[in-house]
N, C-alpha and C positions, 0 to 999 in steps of 0.2 A: 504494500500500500504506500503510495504516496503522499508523505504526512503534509501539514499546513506550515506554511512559511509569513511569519506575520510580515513582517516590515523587506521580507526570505526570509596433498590439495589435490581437488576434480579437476579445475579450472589452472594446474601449473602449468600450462601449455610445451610441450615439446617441442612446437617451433620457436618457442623465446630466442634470440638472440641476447649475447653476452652481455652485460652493464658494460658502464664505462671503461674502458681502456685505462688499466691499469689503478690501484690501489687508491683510496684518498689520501693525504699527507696525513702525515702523525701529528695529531695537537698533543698538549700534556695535558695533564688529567687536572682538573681544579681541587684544591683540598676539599675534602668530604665537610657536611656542614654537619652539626649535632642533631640525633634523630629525633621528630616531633613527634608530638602526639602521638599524632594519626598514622606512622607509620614506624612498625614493627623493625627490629633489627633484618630479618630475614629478607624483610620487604624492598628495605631501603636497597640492602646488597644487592638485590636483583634490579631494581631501577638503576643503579650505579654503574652493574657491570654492563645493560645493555646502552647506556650515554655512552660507555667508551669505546662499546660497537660502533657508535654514531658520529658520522664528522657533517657538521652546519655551515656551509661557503657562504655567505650574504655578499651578494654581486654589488656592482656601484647602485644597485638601484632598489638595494635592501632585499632583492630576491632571496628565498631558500632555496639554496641544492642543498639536499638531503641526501646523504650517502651512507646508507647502511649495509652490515655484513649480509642477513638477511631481510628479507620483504617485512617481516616483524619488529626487527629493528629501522626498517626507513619508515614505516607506518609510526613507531614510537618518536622519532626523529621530526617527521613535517607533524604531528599534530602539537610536539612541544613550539616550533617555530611557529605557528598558528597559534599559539594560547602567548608567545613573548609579541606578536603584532597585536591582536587585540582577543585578551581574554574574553574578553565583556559581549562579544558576538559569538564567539562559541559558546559561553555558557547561556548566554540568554535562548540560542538555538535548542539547546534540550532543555530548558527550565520549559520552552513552548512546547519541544516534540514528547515530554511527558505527563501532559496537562499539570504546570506547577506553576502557572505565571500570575494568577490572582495572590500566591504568597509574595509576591513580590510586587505587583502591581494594584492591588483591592481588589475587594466584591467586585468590581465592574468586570473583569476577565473569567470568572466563574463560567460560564456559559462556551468561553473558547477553551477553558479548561474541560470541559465535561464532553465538547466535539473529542477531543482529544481521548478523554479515558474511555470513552467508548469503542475506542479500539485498542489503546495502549493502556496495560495494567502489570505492574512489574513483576507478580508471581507470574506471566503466561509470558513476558517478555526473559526470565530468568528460566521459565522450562526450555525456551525456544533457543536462548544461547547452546544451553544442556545438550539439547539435539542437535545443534551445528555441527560441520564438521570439524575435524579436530585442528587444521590449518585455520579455519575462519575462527575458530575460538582464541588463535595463537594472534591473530591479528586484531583480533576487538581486545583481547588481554593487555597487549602492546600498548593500543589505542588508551585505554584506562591509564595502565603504567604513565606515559608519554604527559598527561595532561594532569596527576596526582603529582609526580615530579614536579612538573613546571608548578603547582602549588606548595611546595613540598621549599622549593630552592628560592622562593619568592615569597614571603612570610608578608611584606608591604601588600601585596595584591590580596584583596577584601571578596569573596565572591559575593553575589547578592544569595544565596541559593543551597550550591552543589558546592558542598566543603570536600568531597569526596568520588569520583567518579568509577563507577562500577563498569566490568565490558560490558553485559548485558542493556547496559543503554544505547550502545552503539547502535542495535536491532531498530531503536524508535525513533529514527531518523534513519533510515538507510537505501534513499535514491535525492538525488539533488536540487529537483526540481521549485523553481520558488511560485507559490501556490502550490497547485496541487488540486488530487481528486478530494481531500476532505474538506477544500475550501467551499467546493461546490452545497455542501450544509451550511443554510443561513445561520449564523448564529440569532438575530430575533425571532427565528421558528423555533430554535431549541429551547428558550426563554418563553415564548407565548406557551408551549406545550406543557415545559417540567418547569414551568415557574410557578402555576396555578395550581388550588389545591385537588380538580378534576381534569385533571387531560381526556377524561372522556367526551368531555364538551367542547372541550377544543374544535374550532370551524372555521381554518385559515385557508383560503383560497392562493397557493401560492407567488410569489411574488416572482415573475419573469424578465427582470431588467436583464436588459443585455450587456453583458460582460465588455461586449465590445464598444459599448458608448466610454467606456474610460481609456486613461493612456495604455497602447498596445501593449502585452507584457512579453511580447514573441520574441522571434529571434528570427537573424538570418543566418543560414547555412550554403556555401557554393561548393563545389565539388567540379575542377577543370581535367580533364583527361590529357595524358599525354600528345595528341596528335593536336592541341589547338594551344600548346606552351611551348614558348620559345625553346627553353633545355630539353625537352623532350622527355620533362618530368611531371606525375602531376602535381594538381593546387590543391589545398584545402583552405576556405577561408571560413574563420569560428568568428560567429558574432552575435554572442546571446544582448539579449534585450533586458536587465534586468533591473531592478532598483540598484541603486551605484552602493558598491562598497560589499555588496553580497557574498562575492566572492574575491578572495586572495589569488595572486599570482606563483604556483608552487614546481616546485623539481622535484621529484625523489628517485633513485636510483638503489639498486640493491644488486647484490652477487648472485641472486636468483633470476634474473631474469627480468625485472623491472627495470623501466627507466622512462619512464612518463611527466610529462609536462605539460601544465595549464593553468586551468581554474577550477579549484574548490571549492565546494560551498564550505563555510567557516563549522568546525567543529568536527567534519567527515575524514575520513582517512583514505579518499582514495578521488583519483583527478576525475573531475564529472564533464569536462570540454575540452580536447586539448590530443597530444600527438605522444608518440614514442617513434623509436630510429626510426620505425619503419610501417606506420600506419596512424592515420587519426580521425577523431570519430567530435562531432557536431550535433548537437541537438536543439531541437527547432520543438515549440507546442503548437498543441492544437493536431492529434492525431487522429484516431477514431472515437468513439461512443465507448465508452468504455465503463460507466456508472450510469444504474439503471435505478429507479423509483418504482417500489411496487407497493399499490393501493390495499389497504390490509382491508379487510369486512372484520370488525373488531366489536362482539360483545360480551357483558362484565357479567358474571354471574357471581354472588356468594364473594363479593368482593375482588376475584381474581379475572380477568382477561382471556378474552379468547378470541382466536380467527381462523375464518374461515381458510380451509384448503380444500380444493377437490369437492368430494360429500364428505367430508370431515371435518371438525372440529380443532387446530390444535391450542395448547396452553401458551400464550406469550413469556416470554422466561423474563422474570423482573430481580433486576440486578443492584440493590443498593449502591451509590454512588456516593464516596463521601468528596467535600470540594472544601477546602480548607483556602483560607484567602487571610487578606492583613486587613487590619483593621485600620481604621483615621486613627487611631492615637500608635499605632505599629504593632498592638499586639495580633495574634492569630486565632480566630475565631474558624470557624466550619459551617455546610449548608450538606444536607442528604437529601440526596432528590432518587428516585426510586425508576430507576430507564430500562426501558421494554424492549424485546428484542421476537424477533421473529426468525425463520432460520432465512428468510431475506438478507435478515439485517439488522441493526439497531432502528428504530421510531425514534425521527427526526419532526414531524410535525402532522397535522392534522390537514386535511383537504376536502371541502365536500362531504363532511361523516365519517370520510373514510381517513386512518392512520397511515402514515406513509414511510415507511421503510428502504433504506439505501444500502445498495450493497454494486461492494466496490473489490478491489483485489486488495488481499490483505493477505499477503504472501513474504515478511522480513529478512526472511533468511535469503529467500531466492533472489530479493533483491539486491542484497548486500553483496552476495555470491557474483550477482550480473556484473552490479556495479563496478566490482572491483575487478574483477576477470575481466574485461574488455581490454581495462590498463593494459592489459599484458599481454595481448592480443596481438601480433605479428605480422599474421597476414588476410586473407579473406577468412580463408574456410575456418580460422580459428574464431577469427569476429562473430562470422556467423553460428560458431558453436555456443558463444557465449550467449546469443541471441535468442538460441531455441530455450532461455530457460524462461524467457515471454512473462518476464517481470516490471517491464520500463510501459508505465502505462498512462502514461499524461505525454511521452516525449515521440516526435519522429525523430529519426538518426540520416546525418548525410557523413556518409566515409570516403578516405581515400586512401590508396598506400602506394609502399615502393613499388610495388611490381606492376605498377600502371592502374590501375583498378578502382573506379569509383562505383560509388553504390547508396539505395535510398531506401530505407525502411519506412514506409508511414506507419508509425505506432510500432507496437510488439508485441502487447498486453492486447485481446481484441477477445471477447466471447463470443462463441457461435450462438445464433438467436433465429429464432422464426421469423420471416421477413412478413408475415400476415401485420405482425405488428408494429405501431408508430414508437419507436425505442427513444424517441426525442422526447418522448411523456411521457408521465407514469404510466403504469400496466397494471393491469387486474393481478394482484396477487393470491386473488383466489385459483387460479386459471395454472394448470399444472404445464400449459403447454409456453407459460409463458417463461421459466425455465432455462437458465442458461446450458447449452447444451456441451459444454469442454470449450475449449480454446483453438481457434484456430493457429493453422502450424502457418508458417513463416511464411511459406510456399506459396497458399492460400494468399496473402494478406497485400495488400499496396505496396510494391518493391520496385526497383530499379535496377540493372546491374549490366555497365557497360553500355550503355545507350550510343546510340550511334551518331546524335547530335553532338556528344562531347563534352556535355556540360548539365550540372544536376544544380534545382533550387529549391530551397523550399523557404518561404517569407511568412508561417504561419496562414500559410495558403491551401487551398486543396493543394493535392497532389496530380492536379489533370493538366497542371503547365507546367509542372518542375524540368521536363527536358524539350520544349519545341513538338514537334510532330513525333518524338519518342517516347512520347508523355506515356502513362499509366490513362487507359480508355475509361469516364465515367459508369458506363453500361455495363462495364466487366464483373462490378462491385456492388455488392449490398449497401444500400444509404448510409447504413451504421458506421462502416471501415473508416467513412471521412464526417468531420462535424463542424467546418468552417468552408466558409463561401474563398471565389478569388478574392485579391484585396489591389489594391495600389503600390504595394509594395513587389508584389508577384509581379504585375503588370511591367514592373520598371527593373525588373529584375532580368526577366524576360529579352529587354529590348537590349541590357549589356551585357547579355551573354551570348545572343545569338549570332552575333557576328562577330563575335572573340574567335582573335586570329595571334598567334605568337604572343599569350600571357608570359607575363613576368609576376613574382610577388608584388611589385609596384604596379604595377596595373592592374593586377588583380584589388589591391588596396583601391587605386580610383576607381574604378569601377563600384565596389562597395560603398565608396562615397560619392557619384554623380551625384550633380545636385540639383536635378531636375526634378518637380514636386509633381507627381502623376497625377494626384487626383483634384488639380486644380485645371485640368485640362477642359472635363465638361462644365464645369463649374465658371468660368471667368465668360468664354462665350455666351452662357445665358446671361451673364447678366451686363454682358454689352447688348445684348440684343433688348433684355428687358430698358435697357437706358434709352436706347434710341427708339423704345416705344412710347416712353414717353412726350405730351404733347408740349410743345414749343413752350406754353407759357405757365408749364408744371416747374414749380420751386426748387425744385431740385433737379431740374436741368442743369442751370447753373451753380447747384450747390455741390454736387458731386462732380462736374466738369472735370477737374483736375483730379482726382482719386480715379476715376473713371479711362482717363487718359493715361495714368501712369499702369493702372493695371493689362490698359490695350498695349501699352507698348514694351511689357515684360513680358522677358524668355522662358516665364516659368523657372525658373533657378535661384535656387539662394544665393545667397552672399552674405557677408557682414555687412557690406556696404549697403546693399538692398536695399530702399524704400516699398517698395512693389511688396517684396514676403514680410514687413510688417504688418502692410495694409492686409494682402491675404491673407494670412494666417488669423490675425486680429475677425477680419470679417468670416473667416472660418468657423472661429469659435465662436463666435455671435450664431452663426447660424446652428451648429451644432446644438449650444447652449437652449435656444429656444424649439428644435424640431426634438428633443428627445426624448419625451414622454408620447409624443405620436409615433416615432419609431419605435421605442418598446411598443408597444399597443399594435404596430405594424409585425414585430419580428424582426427586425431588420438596425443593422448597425445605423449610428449616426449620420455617418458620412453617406454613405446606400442611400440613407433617406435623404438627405438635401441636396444629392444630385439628381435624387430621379420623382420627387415630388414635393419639391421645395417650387410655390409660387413667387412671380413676380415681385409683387408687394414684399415677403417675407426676405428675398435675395437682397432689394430695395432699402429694407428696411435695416436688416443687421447691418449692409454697408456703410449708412448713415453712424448706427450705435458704435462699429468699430474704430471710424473716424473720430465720432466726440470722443471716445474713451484714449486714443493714440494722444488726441490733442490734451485730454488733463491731463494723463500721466506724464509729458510728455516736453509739451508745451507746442508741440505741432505733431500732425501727422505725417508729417514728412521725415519722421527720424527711421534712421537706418537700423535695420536689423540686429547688427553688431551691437549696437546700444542696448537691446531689451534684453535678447537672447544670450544668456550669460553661465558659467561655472562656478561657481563659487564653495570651498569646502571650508569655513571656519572653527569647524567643533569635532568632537570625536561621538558624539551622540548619535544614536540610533535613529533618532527623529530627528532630522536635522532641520533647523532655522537659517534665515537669512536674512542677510543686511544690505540694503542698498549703500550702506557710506562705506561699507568695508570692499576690500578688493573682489576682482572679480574677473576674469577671462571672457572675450567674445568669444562666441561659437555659431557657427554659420549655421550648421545641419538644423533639421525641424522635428516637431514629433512626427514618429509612423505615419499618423492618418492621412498625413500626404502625401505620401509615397514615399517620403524619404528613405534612403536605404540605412544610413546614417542615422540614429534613431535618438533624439533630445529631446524629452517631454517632463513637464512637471507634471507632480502626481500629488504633495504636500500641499494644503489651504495655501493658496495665493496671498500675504499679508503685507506683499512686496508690492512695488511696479515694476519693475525688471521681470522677467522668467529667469529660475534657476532651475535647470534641469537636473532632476531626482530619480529619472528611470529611462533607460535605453542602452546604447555603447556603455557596454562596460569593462569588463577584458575582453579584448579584440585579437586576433592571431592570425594571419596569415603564414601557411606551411608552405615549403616547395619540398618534396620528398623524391630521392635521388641515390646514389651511394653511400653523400651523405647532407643531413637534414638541413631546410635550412628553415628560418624563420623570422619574422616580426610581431611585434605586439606592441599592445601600449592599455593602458589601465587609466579607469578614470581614480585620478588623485593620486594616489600614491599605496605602497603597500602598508605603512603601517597607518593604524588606527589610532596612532597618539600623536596629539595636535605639538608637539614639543618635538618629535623626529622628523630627520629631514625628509623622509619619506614618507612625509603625511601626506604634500604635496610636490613632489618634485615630477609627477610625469602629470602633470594640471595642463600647464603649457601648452605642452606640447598634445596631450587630449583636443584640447578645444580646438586646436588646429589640422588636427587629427592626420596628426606625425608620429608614426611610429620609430622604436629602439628594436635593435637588434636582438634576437633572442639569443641566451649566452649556453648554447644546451652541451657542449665539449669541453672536457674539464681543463684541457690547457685554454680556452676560449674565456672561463669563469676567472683562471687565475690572473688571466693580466687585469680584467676588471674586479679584483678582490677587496671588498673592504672591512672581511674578517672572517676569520675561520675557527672555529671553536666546537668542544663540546658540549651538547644539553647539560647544564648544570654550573657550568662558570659562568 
């Protein structure tokens, strides 16, 4: 199962290819410090001798390479350099992914706590480590070790929480994804339902806003073939979409066969975007259907619960729930709420009479297993073994590797289902035929591999444009396999790739950044046409004259310099602002809707408002883009604030909804005039794979999380201009950029 992200061996393969060439240098051992509390003589000596397995290279640009003897030990290795950048996002990551964040937060998270225990409960999270395999035990062990150390050696650092981290928590966060399938549970459904003292009465009609009226949370994924790159090697370019800061930028390398590079989600122990010598793997949302709602028939007899199946009757299983929270003055008080379970699923809220039940893949082992086995993933056929364990179910995958080879997975995770019925809305759970029927195998499912266009994309788009005319066929597929329309992004992704001829990693980067805004294309012609219908001695003939002008005579492209993508973007969101409760009510994204039933007056109208609103913030509408659109990281905070007197970077790119490829949107209450972008570009990576690897990246901000190191923001700069650094993946590559090398624990 793919847990909730608030704010965000079987599998040793035989084809592994060697670690790094040659040994890491010898550090000396730091003096041992006096054993705390918390940790046992026996304990200490085992966290001490695997630190001195561990050697930590921090590049000029605060990166970890992580070089351990074993995979055990570079797992214990990069999750201590993840707790020395910013402890406070790893542990805030499982205070969430174990439903504990109203101790820390108040009553008010009670409800995102109990989405939570409803699936993670630590005796059934402690049986499931128990039956891991004995290798995944050794790594989630690691995993503990690595992050009790780094508490263990840093006595200053305060947790809010987790004084102590167990392996078995590893399991309750174990795919990377931010959001997720448990997001799709309202939290005020689980509050209307188990907050009252009758959930039987409960009669919530549910609430169908569209996810995609907000800032995109996708990613984009390309994948170029040898025959259409200069070297005659192929591209991979990684470009998740996510809230900034989500993920670290990490190396880890091991004598087993490991040697992967990217980005992490904060707290996890294994790369979830990113490449090794000789393959790398991209994940884009928005795959198939993959959570399904089933409508219970639920009557109470003699005080207990019951629903209907079949001609049967069965008992709902009612599971006391305790949810322990802080109180206003800081002490810790509790709430029991009594949550129903069907073998659907847990009962998440009421609809129509009927109780409704979600059931989703709740599978942690297999996930953790996927997760981390792809890492190490070599070539195709091994990729694809890792694939069949069909745990990655929120994500699609675009791959590529040394041996020429690109490839597309829509989804992984996908249940076989009766196509009689609409899987986009609850189902009769009385109805045995409604019934997931196993999992479809791989074969079966929306894939790519090798296409003969040369070029694979996926913009959180269907999958019926990702190659040109080599696309995967609509008709071929059950409705279910895909659950998002084309987009703007698709469309413009589409047009720079299909006549890519001799890519380079630098080309392949502009290309990811054109800055052509697709979805202002039908959009700016209506409303030159609605202009010049109006009559001669309408007021706003000449009051829009010149906004009207500047937008007839833009190329559609950003810039900082821009006047034009102020006005647009401005009168974008005006118009989105006001069509979005008739596009919910439609079905249909924001933008859908005010390109293709957005009237005269309404186009007329927001123009006007984007204009006055350009001009207060402003002091005219005629300010360049560069001015509004801006970077800014001041604090180490998880919610981050913003200051217009404080510094601040221009940045050209726009949100998604435009097509942007390049992806810059705010997501935090607007309390600025400026826009500072809070979710999109965030680790970036461009691969060329070859004999041997090459790459670029660049990160928004910097890798550490503390406003006091120079890596809070030293790659800010060059972000907003969106200049990538050289990636440093060859350890004599690391050492001339060296700016310390040490072991966990000094």
């Amino acid at each position: 199962m793919i847990l909730s992200r608030r704010f965000a061996s079987t599998f040793a393969f035989t084809a592994c290819a060697a670690a790094f060439a040659g040994a890491a240098p010898a550090v000396h051992a730091a003096p041992a410090k006096a054993v705390s509390q918390k940790a046992g003589h026996a304990e200490l000596a085992r966290w001490q001798g695997t630190a001195q397995r561990v050697t930590i290279m921090r590049d000029k640009w605060g990166i970890p390479h992580v070089f351990g003897k074993s995979d055990a030990d570079a797992v214990f290795g990069m999750i201590y350099a993840q707790a020395e950048d910013d402890f406070n996002r790893v542990e805030l990551n499982y205070i969430n992914s174990m439903g504990r964040l109203a101790e820390v937060e108040g009553e008010r998270e009670i409800w995102r706590d109990l989405r939570m225990k409803l699936y993670i409960q630590p005796a059934d999270m402690q049986a499931k480590f128990a039956a891991s395999p004995a290798w995944l035990q050794q790594l989630m062990t690691a995993w503990a070790d690595g992050l009790n150390f780094y508490l263990h050696t840093h006595p200053d650092v305060k947790p809010k929480l987790i004084t102590r981290f167990e392996p078995w928590m590893a399991l309750s966060f174990s795919e990377g994804s931010i959001g997720g399938d448990i997001e799709s549970i309202e939290l005020k459904d689980l509050e209307a339902f188990y907050g009252k003292p009758q959930p039987a009465m409960a009669n919530k009609v549910a609430d169908n806003s569209n996810v995609l009226d907000t800032e995109p949370r996708g990613s984009n994924g390309f994948a170029i073939a040898p025959k259409l790159t200069q070297s005659g090697h192929p591209l991979l370019m990684i470009n998740p979409h996510t809230s900034f800061y989500f993920r670290p930028e990490v190396h880890m390398v091991s004598e087993e066969g490991l040697n992967a590079y990217g980005a992490v989600t904060w707290g996890q122990f294994f790369i979830y975007q990113g490449f090794n010598e000789r393959a790398g793997w991209m994940h884009t949302s928005g795959g198939g259907d993959v959570i399904d709602e089933y409508l219970e028939t639920v009557v109470e007899r003699g005080g207990k619960f019951y629903y209907k199946y079949g001609k049967e009757e069965r008992a709902l299983r009612a599971v006391p729930v305790t949810l322990p929270y802080k109180t206003a003055d800081g002490k810790l008080a509790s709430r029991t709420v009594t949550a129903y379970f069907s073998h659907h699923g847990p009962i998440v809220r009421a609809e129509n009479g009927k109780w409704v039940a979600v059931k989703m893949m709740d599978e942690p082992i297999k996930a953790l297993t996927q997760s981390y086995s792809r890492t190490k993933a070599k070539n195709y056929d091994a990729f694809y073994q890792a694939m069949q364990l069909r745990t990655n179910s929120s994500n699609n995958t675009v791959y590529a590797d040394a041996d020429g080879n690109i490839a597309y997975f829509h989804g992984n995770f996908i249940p076989k289902r009766d196509t009689r019925f609409d899987w986009s809305k609850p189902v009769d759970g009385s109805n045995p035929a409604t019934e997931w029927q196993g999992l479809h195998d791989i074969k079966d499912t929306i894939t790519l591999f090798n296409p003969a266009s040369g070029y694979i994309s996926n913009t959180n788009n269907w999958p019926f444009s990702a190659s040109g005319a080599n696309s995967p066929k609509q008709a071929d597929y059950p409705a279910y396999m895909w659950s998002l329309p084309e987009n703007a992004r698709g469309i413009h992704a589409e047009r720079v790739l299909r006549d890519a001829k001799a890519m380079t990693l630098d080309s392949l980067i502009a290309a990811s950044y054109d800055s052509y805004l697709t979805a202002f294309e039908p959009l700016v012609p209506q409303l030159l046409k609605d202009y010049e219908a109006l009559p001669a001695n309408n007021a706003r003939k000449a009051a829009m004259k010149e906004q009207v002008a500047a937008l007839r005579g833009w190329n559609l492209r950003f810039g900082t310099d821009s006047v034009p993508t102020s006005l647009a973007v401005y009168w974008g969101q005006e118009m989105v602002a006001a069509a979005a409760p008739k596009a919910r009510a439609a079905g249909l994204p924001s933008v859908d809707y005010i390109t293709t039933r957005l009237g005269p007056q309404e186009r007329l109208d927001a123009l006007a408002r984007a204009s006055n609103k350009l001009a207060k913030d402003f002091g005219t509408w005629q300010t360049p883009w560069g001015e509004i659109n801006r970077f800014q990281r001041i604090s180490g905070d998880v919610d981050q604030q913003y200051d217009d007197s404080k510094p601040s970077w221009p940045v050209a790119f726009t949100s998604a909804h435009w097509g942007s490829l390049a992806s810059f949107g705010m997501v935090a209450k607007q309390k600025t005039k400026r826009i500072y972008g809070d979710r999109g570009n965030s680790f970036v990576a461009a691969v060329e794979f070859g004999p041997r690897v090459r790459a670029k990246s660049i990160l928004a901000g910097g890798q550490s999380g503390n406003p006091a190191s120079k890596h809070f923001a030293d790659q800010a700069e060059m972000y907003a201009r969106g200049e990538f650094k050289d990636v440093l993946f060859y350890q004599e590559d690391i050492r001339k950029a060296l700016e310390r090398q040490y072991h966990p624990g000094q």
